[in-house]
C-alpha positions in Angstrom: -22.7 -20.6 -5.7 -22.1 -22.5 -2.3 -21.4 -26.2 -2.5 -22.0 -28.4 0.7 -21.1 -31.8 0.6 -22.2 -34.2 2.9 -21.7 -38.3 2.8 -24.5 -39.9 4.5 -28.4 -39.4 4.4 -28.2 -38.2 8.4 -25.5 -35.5 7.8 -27.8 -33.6 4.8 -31.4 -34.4 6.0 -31.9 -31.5 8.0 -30.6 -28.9 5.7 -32.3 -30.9 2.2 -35.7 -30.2 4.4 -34.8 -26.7 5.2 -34.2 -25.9 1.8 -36.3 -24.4 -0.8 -35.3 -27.0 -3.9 -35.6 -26.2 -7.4 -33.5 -29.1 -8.9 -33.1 -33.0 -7.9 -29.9 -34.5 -10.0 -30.0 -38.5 -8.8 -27.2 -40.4 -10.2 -26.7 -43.7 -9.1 -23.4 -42.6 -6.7 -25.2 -39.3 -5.3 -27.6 -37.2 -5.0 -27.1 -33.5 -5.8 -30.0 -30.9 -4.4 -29.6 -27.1 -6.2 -32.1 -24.7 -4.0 -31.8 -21.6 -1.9 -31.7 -21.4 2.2 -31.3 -18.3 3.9 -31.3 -16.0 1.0 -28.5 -18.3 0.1 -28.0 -20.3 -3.3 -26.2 -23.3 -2.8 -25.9 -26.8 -3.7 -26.3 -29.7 -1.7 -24.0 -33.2 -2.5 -25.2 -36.3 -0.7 -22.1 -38.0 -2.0 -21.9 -41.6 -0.2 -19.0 -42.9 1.7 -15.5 -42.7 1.3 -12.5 -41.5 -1.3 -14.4 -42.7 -4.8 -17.7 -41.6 -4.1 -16.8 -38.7 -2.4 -15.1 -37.4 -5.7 -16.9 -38.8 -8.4 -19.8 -36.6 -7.0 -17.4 -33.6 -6.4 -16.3 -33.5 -10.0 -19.9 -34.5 -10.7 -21.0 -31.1 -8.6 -17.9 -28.9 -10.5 -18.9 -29.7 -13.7 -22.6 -29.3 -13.4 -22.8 -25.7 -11.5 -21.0 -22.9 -11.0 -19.2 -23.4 -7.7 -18.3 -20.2 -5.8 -17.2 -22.0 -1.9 -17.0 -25.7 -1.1 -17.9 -27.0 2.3 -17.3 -30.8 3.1 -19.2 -31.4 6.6 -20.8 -34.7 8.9 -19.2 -36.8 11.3 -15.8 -37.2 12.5 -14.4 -39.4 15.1 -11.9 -37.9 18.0 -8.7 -38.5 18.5 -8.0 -37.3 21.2 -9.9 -37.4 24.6 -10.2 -33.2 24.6 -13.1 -33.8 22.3 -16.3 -34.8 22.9 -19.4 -36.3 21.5 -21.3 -33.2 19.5 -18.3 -31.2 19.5 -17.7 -29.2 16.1 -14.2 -28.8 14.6 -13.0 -26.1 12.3 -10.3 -28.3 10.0 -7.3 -25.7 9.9 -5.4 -28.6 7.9 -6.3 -32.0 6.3 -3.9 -34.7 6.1 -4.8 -37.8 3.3 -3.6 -41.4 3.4 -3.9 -44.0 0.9 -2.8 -47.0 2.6 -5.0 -48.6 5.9 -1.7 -49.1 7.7 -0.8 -45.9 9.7 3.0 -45.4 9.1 5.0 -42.2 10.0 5.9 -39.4 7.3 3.4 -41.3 4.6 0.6 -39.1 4.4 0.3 -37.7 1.4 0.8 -33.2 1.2 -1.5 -31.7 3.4 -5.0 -29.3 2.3 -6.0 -26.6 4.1 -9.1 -24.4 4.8 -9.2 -21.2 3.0 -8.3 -18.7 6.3 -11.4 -16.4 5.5 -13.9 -19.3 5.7 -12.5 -20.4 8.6 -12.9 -16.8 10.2 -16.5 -16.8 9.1 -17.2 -20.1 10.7 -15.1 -18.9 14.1 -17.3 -15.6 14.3 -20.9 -17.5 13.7 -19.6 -20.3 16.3 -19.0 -17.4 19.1 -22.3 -16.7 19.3 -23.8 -20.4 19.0 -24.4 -22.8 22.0 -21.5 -24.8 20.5 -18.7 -26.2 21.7 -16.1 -26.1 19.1 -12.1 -25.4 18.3 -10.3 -25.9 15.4 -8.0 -28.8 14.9 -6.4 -30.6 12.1 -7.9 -33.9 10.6 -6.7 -37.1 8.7 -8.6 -38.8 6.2 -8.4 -42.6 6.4 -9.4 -45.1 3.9 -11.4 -47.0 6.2 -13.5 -47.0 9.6 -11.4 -46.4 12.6 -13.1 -48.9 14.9 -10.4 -49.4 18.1 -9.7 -46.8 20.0 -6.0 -47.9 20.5 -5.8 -46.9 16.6 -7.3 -43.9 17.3 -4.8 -42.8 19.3 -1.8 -44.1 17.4 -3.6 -42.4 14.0 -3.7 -38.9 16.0 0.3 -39.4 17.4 1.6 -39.8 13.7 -0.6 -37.7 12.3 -0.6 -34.7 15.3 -4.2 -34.4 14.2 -7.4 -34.0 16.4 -9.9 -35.9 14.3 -10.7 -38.5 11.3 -13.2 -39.0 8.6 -13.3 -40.4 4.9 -13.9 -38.0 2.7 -12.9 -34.5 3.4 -9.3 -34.5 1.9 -10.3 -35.8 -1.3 -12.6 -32.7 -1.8 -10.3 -30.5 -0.2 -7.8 -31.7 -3.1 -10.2 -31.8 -6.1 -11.2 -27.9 -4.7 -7.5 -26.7 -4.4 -6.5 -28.2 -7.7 -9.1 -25.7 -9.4 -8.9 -23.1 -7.0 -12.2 -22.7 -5.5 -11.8 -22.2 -1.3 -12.7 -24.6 0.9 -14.0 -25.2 3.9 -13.8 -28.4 6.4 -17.0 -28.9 9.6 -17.2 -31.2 11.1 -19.2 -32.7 14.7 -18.0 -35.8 17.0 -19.9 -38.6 16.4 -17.8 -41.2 18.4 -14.7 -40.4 21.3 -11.3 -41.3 21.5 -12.1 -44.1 23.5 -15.5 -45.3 21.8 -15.1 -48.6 20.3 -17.4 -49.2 17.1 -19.0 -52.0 15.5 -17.8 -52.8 11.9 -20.5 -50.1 10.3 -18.1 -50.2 6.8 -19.7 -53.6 6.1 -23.2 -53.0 8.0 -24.1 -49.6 6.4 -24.6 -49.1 2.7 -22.5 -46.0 0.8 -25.3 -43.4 2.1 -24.8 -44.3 5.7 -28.4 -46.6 5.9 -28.1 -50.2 8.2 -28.0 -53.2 5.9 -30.4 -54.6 8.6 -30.2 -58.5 6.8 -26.5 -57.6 7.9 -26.4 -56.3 11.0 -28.7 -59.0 12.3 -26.6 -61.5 11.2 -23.7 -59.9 13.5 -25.2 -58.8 16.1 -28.0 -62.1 16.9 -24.4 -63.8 18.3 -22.9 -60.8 19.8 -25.7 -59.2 21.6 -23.6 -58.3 23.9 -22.3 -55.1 21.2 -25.5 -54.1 21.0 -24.6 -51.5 23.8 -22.0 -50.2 21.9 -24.5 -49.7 18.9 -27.3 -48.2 20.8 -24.5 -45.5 22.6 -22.8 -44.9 18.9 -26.5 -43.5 17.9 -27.0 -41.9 20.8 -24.0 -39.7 20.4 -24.4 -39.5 16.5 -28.1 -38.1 17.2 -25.9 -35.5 20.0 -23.5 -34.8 16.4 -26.5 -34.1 14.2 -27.9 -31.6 16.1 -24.5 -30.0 16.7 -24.0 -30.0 12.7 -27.6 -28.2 11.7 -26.8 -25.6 14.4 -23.7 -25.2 13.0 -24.2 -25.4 9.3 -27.5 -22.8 10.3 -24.6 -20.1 11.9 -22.1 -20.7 9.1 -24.4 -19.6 6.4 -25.9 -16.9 8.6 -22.8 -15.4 8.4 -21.9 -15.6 4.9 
């Protein structure tokens, strides 16, 4: 069986509804869906944001089903001005720090994909209106916001993109051998400054909105930085559900 993990309620939404769904498991960290799509039968992990949550509902997902494949995929944020907003990345290799400082020659040993999965995602891509590459993540404890971190995290790092979770289940899956599998889409460039979404936004992704009022009423002026990060995160979305769609095609 195929596990797909997701963080945020935007990154699984269009696959939960393309699914045929035979068992809900809610806990109060996640939310796992068990189904079939495509002839395919695979679990779906909502697993919230970040290094605990995404591996309390990994282990959660392990122990419950029989996992064959895991697949970690949502947003990532560029570092590097190659990539673009809705660009997919193939992770070749996934670099995992523990500390919010970014320090040379501290990130913990690297994961990688599983080379055949990797393959299978390169071959459905071809075909897809997609633009895509592979490149090499970091997974960072915390929101990148400033795009002068961005590019300092991608010079010690020589890696192409960042998000918070995929390491942690790239580890967990190595550790008991079951291949894995990294995709991810742009949701915010190299130079795209972002409001401070890891105290506006709850574990799933959702806007606290008492919260985000409260910062943005005497900073309207970052509203325009808001309004383009969901702009480009709607451009990600799409890119992900065609993606994810060709991926499993081609299993």
């Amino acid at each position: 069986m195929l596990a797909l993990v997701g963080a945020m309620t935007e990154e699984v939404a269009d696959l939960r509804k393309q699914m045929v769904i035979e068992q809900t498991v809610a806990e109060s960290h996640c939310r796992i869906y068990r189904g079939s799509h495509q002839g395919k039968d695979l679990v779906l992990v909502q697993s919230g944001m970040g290094r605990e949550m995404a591996e309390r509902a990994i282990r959660l997902t392990l122990e419950r089903f029989s996992i064959a494949t895991v697949v970690s995929f949502g947003y990532s944020g560029a570092l590097t001005q190659v990539l673009r907003a809705g660009d997919v990345i193939v992770c070749r290799k996934l670099y995992g720090h523990n500390d919010a400082v970014p320090q040379a020659g501290t990130s913990l040993s690297a994961c990688h994909s599983d080379a055949a999965l990797a393959l299978a995602a390169a071959e459905a891509f071809e075909g897809a209106q997609l633009k895509w590459m592979e490149a090499d993540s970091i997974t960072w404890p915390r929101l990148v916001r400033d795009p002068h971190a961005k590019t300092e995290l991608g010079s010690i790092f020589s890696a192409q993109a960042v998000d918070m979770e995929s390491y942690w289940i790239a580890r967990i899956a190595d550790e008991r051998g079951i291949p894995f599998l990294s995709i991810r889409a742009i949701s915010d460039t190299a130079s795209d400054p972002l409001p401070p979404f890891d105290t506006l936004v709850r574990s799933d992704g959702r806007l606290r909105a008492r919260r985000a009022a409260l910062y943005f009423l005497p900073r309207p002026w970052q509203l325009t930085t808001l309004f383009r990060f969901y702009r480009q995160a709607r451009c990600a979305r799409e890119s992900l559900k065609v993606a994810v769609d060709c991926f499993l095609g081609r299993l």
